[in-house]
C-alpha positions as CSV (number, residue, x, y, z in Angstrom):
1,X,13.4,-10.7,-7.1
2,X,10.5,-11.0,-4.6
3,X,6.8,-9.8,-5.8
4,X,4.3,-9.2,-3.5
5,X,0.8,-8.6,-5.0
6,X,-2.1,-6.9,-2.4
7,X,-5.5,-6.0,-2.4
8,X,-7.1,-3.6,-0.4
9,X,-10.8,-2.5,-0.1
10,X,-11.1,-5.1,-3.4
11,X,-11.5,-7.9,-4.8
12,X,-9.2,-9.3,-8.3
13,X,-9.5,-11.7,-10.6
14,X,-6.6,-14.6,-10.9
15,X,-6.0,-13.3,-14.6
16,X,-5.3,-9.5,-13.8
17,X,-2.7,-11.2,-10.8
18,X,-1.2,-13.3,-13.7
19,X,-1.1,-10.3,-15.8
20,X,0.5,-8.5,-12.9
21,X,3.1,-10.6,-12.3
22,X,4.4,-11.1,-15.9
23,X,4.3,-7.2,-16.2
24,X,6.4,-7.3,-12.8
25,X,9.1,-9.8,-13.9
26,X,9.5,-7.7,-17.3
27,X,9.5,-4.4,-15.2
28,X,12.8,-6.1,-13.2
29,X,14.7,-7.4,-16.2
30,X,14.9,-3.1,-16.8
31,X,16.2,-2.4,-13.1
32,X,19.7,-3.0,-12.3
33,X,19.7,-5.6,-9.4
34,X,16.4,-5.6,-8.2
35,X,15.4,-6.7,-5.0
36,X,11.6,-6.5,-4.3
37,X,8.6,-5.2,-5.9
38,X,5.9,-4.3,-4.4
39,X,1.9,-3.8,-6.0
40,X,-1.0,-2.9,-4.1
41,X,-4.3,-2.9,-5.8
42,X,-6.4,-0.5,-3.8
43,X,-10.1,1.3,-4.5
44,X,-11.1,4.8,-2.9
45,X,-14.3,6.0,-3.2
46,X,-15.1,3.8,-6.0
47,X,-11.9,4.7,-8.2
48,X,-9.4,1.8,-8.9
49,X,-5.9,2.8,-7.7
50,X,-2.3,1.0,-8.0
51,X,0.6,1.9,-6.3
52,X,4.1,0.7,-6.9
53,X,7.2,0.2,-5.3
54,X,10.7,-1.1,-6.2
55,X,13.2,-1.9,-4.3
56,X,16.6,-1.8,-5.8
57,X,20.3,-2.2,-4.7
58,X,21.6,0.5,-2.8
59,X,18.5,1.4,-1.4
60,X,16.9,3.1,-3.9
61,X,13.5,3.0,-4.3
62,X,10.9,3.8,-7.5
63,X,7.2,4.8,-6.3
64,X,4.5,5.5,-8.7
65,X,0.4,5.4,-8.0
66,X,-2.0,5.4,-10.7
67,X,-5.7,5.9,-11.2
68,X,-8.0,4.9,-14.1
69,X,-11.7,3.4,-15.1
70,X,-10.1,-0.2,-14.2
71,X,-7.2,-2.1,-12.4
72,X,-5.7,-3.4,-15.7
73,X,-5.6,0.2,-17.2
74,X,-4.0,1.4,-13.6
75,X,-1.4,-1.2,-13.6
76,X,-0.4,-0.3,-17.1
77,X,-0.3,3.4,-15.9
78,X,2.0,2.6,-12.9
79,X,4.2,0.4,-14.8
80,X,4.8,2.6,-17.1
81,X,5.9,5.9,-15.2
82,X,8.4,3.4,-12.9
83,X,9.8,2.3,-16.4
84,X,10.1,5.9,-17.1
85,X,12.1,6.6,-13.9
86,X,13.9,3.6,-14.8
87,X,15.0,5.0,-17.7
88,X,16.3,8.4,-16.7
89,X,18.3,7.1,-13.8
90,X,21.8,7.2,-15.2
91,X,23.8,4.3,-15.6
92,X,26.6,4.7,-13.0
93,X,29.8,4.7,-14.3
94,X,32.3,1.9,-13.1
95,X,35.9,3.0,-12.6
96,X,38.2,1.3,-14.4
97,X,40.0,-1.9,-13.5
98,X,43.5,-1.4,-15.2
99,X,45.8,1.8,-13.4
100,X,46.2,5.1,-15.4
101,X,50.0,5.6,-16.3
């Protein structure tokens, strides 16, 4: 899985990208098949923001943004409502491999 880790209209310490990025591998071992993950650390008017994208097979993509007091708290925020989604998707079924009589 690719990770790609941006900042805009800020500046972040190595830690909180360390932090990121073990958060990130943890949040792809839930997804089935993942492909890329994307994490942009951005601050409007003063108010830390994260937004979220991951790219799984067959297209299908989870978004989540979050806003708090601090990066670390809006990372948390965002990783958790894409492990939500995560979670909900149902498991699709695979058909079975032996013929029905």
């Amino acid at each position: 899985m690719r990770i790609t880790i941006t900042t805009r209209h800020c500046n972040i310490p190595e830690d909180l990208r360390a932090r990121a990025r073990a958060r990130l591998e943890r949040l792809g071992e839930v997804a089935a098949r993942p492909h890329h993950l994307q994490l942009v650390f951005d601050e409007e008017h003063g108010k830390p923001m994260v937004e979220l994208r991951l790219h799984t097979a067959r297209r299908q993509v989870y978004f989540a943004t979050a806003e708090a007091a601090d990066h670390r708290t809006a990372l948390d925020r965002a990783v958790a409502k894409v492990k939500r989604q995560l979670v909900k998707t149902p498991v699709r079924a695979r058909p079975s491999l032996r013929k029905s009589r």
